[in-house]
C-alpha positions in Angstrom: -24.2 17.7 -0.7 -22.5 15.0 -2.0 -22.3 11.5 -1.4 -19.3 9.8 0.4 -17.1 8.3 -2.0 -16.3 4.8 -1.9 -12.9 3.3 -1.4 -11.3 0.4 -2.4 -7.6 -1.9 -1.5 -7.0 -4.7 -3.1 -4.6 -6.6 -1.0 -2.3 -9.1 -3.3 -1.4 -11.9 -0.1 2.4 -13.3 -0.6 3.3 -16.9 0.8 2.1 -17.6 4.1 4.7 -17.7 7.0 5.3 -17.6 10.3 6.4 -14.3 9.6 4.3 -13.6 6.8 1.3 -13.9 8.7 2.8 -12.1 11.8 2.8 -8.8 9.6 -0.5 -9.4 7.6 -2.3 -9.2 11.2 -0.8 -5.6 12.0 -1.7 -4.7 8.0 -5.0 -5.6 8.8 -5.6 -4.2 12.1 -4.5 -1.2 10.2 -7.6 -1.5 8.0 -9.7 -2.0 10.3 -8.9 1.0 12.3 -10.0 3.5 9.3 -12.4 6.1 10.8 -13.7 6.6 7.6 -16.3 4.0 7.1 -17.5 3.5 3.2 -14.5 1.3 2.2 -13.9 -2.2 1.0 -11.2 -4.2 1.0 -10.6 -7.5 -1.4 -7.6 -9.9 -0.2 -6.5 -12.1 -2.5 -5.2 -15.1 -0.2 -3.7 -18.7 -0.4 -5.8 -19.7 2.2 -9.4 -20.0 3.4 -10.3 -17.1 5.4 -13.7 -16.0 6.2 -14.8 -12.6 4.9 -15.4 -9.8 7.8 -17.5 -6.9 7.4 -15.4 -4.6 5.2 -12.7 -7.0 4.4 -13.9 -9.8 1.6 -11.6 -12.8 0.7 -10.9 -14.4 -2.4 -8.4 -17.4 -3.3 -5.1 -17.4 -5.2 -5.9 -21.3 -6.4 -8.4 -19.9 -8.9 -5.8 -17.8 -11.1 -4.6 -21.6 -11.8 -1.9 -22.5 -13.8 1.9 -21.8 -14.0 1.3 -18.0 -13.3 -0.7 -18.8 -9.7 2.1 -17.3 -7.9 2.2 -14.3 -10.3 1.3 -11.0 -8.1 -0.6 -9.6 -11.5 -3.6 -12.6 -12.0 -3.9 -11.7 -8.4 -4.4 -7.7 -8.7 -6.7 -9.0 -11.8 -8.5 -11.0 -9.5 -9.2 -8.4 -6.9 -9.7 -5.9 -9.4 -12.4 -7.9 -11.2 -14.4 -8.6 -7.8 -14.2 -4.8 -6.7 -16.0 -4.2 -10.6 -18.5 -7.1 -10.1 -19.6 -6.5 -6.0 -19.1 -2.9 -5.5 -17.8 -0.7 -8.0 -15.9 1.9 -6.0 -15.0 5.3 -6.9 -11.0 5.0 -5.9 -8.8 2.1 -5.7 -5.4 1.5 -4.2 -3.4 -1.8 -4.0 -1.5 -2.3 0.0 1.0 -4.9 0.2 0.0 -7.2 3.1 2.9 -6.6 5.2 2.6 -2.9 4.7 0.6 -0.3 6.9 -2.3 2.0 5.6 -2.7 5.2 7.4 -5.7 5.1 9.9 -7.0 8.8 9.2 -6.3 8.4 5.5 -9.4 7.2 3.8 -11.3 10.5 5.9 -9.1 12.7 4.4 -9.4 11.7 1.3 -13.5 11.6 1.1 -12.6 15.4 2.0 -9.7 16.3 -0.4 -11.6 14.4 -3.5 -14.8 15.6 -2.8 -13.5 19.7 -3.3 -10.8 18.8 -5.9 -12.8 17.1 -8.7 -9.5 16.9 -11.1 -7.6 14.9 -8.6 -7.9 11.3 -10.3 -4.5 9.6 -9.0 -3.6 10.1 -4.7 -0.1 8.8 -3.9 3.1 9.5 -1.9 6.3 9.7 -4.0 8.1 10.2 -0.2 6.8 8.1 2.3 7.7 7.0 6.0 9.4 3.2 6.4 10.2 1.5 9.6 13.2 -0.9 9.6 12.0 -4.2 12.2 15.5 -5.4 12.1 17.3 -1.9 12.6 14.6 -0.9 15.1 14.6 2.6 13.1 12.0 4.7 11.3 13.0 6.7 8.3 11.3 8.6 5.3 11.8 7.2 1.9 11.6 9.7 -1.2 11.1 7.2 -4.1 11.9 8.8 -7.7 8.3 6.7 -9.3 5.1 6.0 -7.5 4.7 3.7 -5.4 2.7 0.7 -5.3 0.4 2.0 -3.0 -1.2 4.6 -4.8 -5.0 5.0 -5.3 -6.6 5.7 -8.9 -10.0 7.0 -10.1 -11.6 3.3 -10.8 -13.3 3.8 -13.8 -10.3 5.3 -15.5 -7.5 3.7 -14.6 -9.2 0.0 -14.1 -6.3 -1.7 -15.9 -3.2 0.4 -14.2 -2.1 -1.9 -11.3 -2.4 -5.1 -13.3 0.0 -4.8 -16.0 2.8 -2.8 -14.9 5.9 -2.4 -12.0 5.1 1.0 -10.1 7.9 2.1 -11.7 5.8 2.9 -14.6 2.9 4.3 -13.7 4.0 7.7 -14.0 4.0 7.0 -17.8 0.6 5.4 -17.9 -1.4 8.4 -16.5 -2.6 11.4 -18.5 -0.6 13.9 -18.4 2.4 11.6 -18.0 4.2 13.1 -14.7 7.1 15.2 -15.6 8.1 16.0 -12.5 8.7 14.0 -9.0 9.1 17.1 -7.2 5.8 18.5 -7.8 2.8 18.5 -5.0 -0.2 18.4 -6.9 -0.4 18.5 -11.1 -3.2 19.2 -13.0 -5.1 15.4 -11.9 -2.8 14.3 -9.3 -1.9 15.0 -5.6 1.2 14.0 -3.4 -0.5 12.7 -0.1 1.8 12.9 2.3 2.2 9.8 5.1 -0.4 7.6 2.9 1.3 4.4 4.2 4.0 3.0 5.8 6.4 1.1 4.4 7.5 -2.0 6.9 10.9 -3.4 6.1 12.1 -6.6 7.5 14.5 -8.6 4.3 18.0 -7.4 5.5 18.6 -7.1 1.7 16.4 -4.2 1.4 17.5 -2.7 5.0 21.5 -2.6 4.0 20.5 -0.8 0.9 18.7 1.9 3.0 21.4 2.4 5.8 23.5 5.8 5.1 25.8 5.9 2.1 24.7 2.3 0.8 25.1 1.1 -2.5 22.7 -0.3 -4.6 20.1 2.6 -3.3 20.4 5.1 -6.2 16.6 5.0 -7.0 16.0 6.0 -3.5 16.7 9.2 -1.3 16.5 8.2 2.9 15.8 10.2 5.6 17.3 8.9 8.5 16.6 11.5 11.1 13.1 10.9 12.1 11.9 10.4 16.0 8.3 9.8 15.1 6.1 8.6 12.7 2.7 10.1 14.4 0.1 8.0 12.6 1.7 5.3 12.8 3.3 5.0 16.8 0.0 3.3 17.8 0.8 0.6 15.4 4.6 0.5 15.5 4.4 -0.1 18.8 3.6 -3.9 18.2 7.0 -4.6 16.4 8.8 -3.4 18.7 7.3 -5.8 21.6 8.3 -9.0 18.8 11.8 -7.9 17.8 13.3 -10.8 18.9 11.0 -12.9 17.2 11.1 -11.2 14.3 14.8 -11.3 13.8 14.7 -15.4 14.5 12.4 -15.2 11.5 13.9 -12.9 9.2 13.1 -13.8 5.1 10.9 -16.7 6.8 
C-alpha cells in the first residue's frame, strides 16, 4: 500500500491588528481541525510565536531589508524551511485570514494517491463569506487562486515569483481552459477554502451588478457553506466588533 502523502501550507502573516489577529485565530483553528494528520504548516510571522505541534513559526525580520514587507521573501522563506525540515510531497500557500477546509487534506491523501498525474489541486470557483454583508457567496475566479496546492518537487519556485493570476501559464501543459474539471495533471477541488472578506473595497465589488468585478463571476444565492458553518459561526457572534474594526 502506499504511504500517506505529506502536506504542506505555507502561511505568508500580513501586519498584525486588532483585526488581523482576530481572523488569523479562526485560520488557524481551521488548521488545526484537519482530520487528516501528516501535514505541516510554516507561518511566516512578524512576531514571536511559539511553534505547536504541526504548526512551525518563522520570522518576517530575517527577509531584512527594504523588501521585509514584501509577501514573496516571505513565501521564499516558508518555502525554503518546508525543503530544509520536511520535504513534503504537496504544498499550498493560505492567506492567514482565509479558511482551509477541515476534511480537505483526507481527501486529498485519497484523490492523489489513485490519480498519480494529478500534480496541481485548486479551486478556480470557490465559496467566500462577506463579515460585513453577513452573506456567503461562491466566487468563480477566471485564474487560480492563491490557494492552490502543487507537487513540491516540481513546482518549488511557483508561489514565489508570480501573482496567481499567472500560474495557469507557469504549469505544464499551460491551462487552456477555466471551465475544465480535471486536465491531463490538474484537478478542480471543489470547496478547497474559503475565502473571508472583510475590506468594504473588495465587498462592493462583489455585491450584484458591481463594477470593477469583471475578473470575477458571484454567486449570491447560497444558504450554506457545509464545511464551513462550524467555523462561520464565530463571525457571526463578532459582527459588531468586526465592523468597528473594518481595514484595521
Amino acid at each position: 500500500m502506499d504511504k500517506d502523502l505529506l502536506f504542506g501550507f505555507i502561511v505568508p502573516r500580513g501586519g498584525v491588528s486588532p483585526l488581523k489577529d482576530y481572523l488569523w485565530k479562526n485560520t488557524l483553528l481551521s488548521l488545526k481541525q484537519q482530520k487528516y494528520k501528516n501535514w505541516v504548516a510554516v507561518v511566516v510571522s512578524p512576531q514571536t510565536e511559539e511553534s505547536d505541534g504541526h504548526i512551525k513559526y518563522i520570522y518576517k525580520e530575517q527577509v531584512g531589508g527594504e523588501r521585509a514587507n514584501d509577501v514573496y521573501p516571505r513565501i521564499a522563506m516558508g518555502r525554503d524551511f518546508l525543503k530544509a525540515k520536511f520535504n513534503p510531497d504537496f504544498v499550498g500557500r493560505l492567506d492567514d485570514d482565509d479558511l482551509i477546509n477541515p476534511n480537505l487534506l483526507i481527501e486529498l491523501n485519497t484523490l492523489l494517491k489513485t490519480n498519480k498525474r494529478i500534480e496541481i489541486i485548486s479551486s478556480f470557483k470557490y465559496p467566500a463569506y462577506d463579515i460585513l454583508a453577513g452573506e456567503k457567496m461562491y466566487i468563480e475566479s477566471h485564474w487560480l487562486p492563491g490557494t492552490s496546492f502543487f507537487k513540491f518537487d516540481k513546482y518549488f519556485d511557483i508561489h514565489t515569483k508570480e501573482h496567481s493570476r499567472n500560474f495557469h501559464k507557469l504549469i505544464e501543459p499551460p491551462i487552456q481552459s477555466f471551465e475544465m474539471s480535471c486536465g491531463s495533471n490538474y484537478c478542480d477541488f471543489p470547496d478547497l477554502f474559503c475565502r473571508i472578506i472583510y475590506d468594504k473595497r473588495i465587498s462592493d465589488k462583489l455585491k450584484p451588478k458591481a463594477t470593477g468585478s469583471e475578473n470575477f463571476e458571484v454567486n449570491h444565492n447560497v444558504k450554506e457553506l457545509s464545511d464551513f458553518e462550524q467555523l462561520l459561526n464565530y463571525y457571526k457572534n463578532y459582527k459588531e466588533y468586526l465592523n468597528e474594526n473594518t481595514l484595521a
